[in-house]
N, C-alpha and C positions, 0 to 999 in steps of 0.2 A: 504494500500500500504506500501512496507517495502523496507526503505532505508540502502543502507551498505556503506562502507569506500572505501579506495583506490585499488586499480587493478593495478599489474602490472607483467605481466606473461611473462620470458624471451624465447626463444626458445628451444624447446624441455622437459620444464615441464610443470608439471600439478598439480593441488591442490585436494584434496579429503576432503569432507563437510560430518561428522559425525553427526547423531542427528535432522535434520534438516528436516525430513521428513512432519513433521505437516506443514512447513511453505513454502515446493518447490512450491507448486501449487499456489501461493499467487501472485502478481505482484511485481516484485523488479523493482527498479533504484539502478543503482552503479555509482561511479565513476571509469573512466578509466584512471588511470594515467600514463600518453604515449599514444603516436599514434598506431595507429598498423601498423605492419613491415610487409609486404606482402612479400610474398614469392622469395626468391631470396633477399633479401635485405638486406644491410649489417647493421648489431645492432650499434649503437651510441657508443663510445666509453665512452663518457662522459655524462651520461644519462641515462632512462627508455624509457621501451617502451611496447607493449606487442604482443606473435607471434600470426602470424594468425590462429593460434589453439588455442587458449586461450578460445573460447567461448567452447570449449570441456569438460572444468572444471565446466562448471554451464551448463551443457544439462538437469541436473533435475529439474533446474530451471526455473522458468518461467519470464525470465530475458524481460521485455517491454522499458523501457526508457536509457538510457546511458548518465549521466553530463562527458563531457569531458572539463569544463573552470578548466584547470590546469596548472601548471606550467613546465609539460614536452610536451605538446603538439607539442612543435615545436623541440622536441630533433632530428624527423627524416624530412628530408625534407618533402614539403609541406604534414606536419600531419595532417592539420583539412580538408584538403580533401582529402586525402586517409582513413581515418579515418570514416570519413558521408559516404564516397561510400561504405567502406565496411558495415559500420553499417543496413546502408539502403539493399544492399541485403540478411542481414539476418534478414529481417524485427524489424530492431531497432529502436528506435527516438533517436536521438542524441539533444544535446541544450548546450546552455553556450559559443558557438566557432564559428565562422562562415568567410566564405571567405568574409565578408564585412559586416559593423558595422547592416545590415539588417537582414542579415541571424543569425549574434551572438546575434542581441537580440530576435530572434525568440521563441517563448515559444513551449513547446510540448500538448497535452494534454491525458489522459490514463483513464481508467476504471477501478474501483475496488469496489467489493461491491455494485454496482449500483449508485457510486458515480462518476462525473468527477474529473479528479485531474491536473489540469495543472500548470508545470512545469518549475521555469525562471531559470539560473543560470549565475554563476558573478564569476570573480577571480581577486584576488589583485594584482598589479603591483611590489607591495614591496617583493613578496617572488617570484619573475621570473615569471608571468603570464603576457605576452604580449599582450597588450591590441591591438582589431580590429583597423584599422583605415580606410579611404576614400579607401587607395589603396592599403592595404595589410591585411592579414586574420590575423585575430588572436582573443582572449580572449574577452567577455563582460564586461567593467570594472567594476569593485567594486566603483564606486562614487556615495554618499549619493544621490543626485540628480537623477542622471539616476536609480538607483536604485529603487529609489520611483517613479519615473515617468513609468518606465517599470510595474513596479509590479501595478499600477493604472491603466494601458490600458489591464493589463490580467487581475484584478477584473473584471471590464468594460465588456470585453468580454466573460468573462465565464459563466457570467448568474447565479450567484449564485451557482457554482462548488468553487474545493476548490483550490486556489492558493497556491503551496509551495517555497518557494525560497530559491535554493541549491549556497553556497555560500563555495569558496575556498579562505582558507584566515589566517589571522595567523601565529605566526615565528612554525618553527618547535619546540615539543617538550613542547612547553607555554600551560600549562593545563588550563588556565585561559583566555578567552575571553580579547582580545581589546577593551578597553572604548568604541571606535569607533565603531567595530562593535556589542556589545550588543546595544550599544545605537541605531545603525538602525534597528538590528532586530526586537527592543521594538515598535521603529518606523513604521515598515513596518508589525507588529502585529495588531496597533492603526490602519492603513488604511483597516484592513481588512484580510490580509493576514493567512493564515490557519496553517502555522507553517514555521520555520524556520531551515535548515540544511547546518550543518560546516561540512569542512573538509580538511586536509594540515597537521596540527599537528602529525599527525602516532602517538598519542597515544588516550585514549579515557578521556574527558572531561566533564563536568557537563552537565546536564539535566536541562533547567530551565521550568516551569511553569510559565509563564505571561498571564494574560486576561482567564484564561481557555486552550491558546494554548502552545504550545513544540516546545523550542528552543534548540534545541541540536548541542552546541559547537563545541560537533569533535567525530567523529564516529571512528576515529583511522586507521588504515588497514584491510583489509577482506581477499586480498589473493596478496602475495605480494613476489613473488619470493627472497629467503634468499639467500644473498651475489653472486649475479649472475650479478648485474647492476655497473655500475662505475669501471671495468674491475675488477671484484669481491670484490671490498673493501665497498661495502655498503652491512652493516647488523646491523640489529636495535635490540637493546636491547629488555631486558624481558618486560621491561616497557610499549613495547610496543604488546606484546604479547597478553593483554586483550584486545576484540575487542566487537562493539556491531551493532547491526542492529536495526534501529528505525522505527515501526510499527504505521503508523496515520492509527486511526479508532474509527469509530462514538459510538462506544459502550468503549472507554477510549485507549488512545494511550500507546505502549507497548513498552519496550525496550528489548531487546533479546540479552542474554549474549554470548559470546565464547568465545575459547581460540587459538589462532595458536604454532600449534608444529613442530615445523622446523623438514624437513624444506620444507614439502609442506601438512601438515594436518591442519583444520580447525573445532573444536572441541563443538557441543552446548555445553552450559552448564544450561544454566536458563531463565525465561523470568520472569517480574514484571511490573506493573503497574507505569507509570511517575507519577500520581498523586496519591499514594499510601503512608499511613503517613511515611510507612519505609523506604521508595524509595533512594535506596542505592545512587546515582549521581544524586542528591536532593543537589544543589550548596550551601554552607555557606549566599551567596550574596543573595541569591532569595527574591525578593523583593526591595532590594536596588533601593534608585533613583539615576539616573547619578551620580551627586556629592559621593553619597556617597560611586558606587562601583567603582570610581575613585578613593579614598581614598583607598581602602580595595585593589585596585590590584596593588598599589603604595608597599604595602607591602606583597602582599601575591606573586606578577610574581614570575616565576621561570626564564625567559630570561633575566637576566639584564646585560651583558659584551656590553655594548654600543649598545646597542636599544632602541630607540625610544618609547614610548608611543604615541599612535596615541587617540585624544580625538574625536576627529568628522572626519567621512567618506568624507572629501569634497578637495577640492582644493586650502585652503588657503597659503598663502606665509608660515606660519610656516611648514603645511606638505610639501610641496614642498620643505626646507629647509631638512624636515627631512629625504624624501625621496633620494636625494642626499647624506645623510650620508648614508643610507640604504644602496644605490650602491654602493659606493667608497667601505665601510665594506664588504660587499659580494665577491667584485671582488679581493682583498686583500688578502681573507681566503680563493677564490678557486686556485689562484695564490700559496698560499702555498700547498695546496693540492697537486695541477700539480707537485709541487718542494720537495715534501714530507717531508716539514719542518713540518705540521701540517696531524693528521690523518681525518678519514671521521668516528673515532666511535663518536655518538651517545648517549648521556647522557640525 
């Protein structure tokens, strides 16, 4: 089964996938970042979203599953159910979001290979993902707790298929994994789990190897409509231009390189093996225990202008402290945005 990055197709384009022909008939999950805008609907001013023809750009594709626990989900009104209803009549599974904390921790499950693969997904509160609650829809949280508990009722259930847990999370841009959340991926490894998938960051990040399984950081963006969202002021650097697609499979899991060329081309370029000795996003860290790549990301982040290090995925008075700076800082910076004291590029 082959996982890709972010989605976010504005109305009236489309993206064209070069190269890619060995792997259309394969089963993909992507994320969709935004809801979809149904027809007649006016686009979000301040936000992503993606038009109802979006699925026109992957018709070679043999697109099965859709994570939509993201942080634009709610850009257009009630997105996570317009969103499942569309998905659902073009026989999609949707997961990660749900109109009540039941349906968002729903898991999916899919076929590949003769293998089952079910699917949990999670989004952070810290980078805009609105978590479900009793009486309104929204996001799966990302807390260490529910995290481990959910991904324990899908081992449980699946009967010896393989659990993956798709996880949106991380400041924009941070090539480097959260103490926090490697530490639960390693975690949510140890219980079982069959591999682990990031993604938020829009650029692409290490590949690790733990236990035999593939924890892949951040898959970067897949197809992402260039400077069309944020009433044209959002457009992502070159940086962010290398993209990858992460391939689990029982004969060695693969990562599969491209390239996007503005500003709606999406370019193969290579595929390698994750456990291969050259393996190009083969992380410095790998291997490290907690303490130690607490240490190495102290010095290695690249987001440091007043964030946060998050150590452990959970709810202690310190995150809680920190998460309150998180917001104050966000709503400051888009505050200037709206005021055009600060720009929306992308470094």
């Amino acid at each position: 089964m082959i996982f890709c990055g972010d989605v976010a197709l504005a109305n009236e384009d489309s993206f064209t996938f070069t190269g890619f022909d060995c792997l259309e008939s394969k089963p993909w999950c992507l994320n969709l970042e935004g809801a979809i805008l149904t027809q007649g609907g006016a686009p979000p001013t301040w936000g992503t979203y993606n038009s109802e023809d979006w699925l026109d750009s992957f018709s070679h594709f043999r697109l099965v599953s859709v994570c939509i626990a993201n942080n634009h989900i709610h850009d257009i009104p009630e997105g996570i159910a317009v969103t499942q209803q569309y998905l659902a009549r073009h026989n999609l599974q949707s997961f990660g979001a749900g109109i009540d904390a039941i349906a968002a921790a729903n898991s999916v499950t899919t076929a590949s290979c003769g293998e089952d693969y079910t699917l949990l997904g999670f989004g952070w509160r810290m980078i805009g993902c609105k978590p479900v609650t009793k009486s309104s829809p929204g996001v799966n949280r990302l807390e260490g707790r529910q995290v481990l508990s959910q991904a324990r009722a899908a081992l449980e259930k699946a009967e010896g298929g393989k659990v993956v847990v798709v996880i949106h999370g991380n400041y924009e841009f941070e090539k480097y994994p959260q103490p926090a959340h490697r530490k639960l991926a390693r975690k949510l490894i140890d219980e079982g789990v069959y591999a682990v998938i990031c993604h938020h960051p829009h650029i692409v990040s290490p590949v690790e190897r733990y236990k035999g399984r593939t924890i892949a950081y951040s898959l970067g963006n897949w197809a992402f409509s260039y400077g069309r969202f944020f009433g044209g002021r959002l457009k992502f650097p070159e940086s962010s231009f290398h993209q990858i697609a992460v391939e689990l499979n029982d004969n060695g899991d693969r990562v599969h390189h491209a390239r996007f060329e503005p500003p709606n081309t999406v370019r193969y370029l290579r595929t390698e093996s994750v456990g291969a000795e050259d393996f190009s996003l083969k992380p410095e860290f790998e291997g490290f225990d907690d303490t130690a790549y607490l240490a190495w990301f102290k010095k290695n982040r690249i987001k440091r202008r007043g964030l946060p290090i998050y150590r452990n995925a959970d709810q202690s008075l310190g995150n809680q402290l920190r998460n309150c700076w998180v917001w104050v800082r966000q709503r400051l910076i888009e505050a200037a945005v709206v005021l055009r004291f600060k720009t929306m590029d992308r470094s």
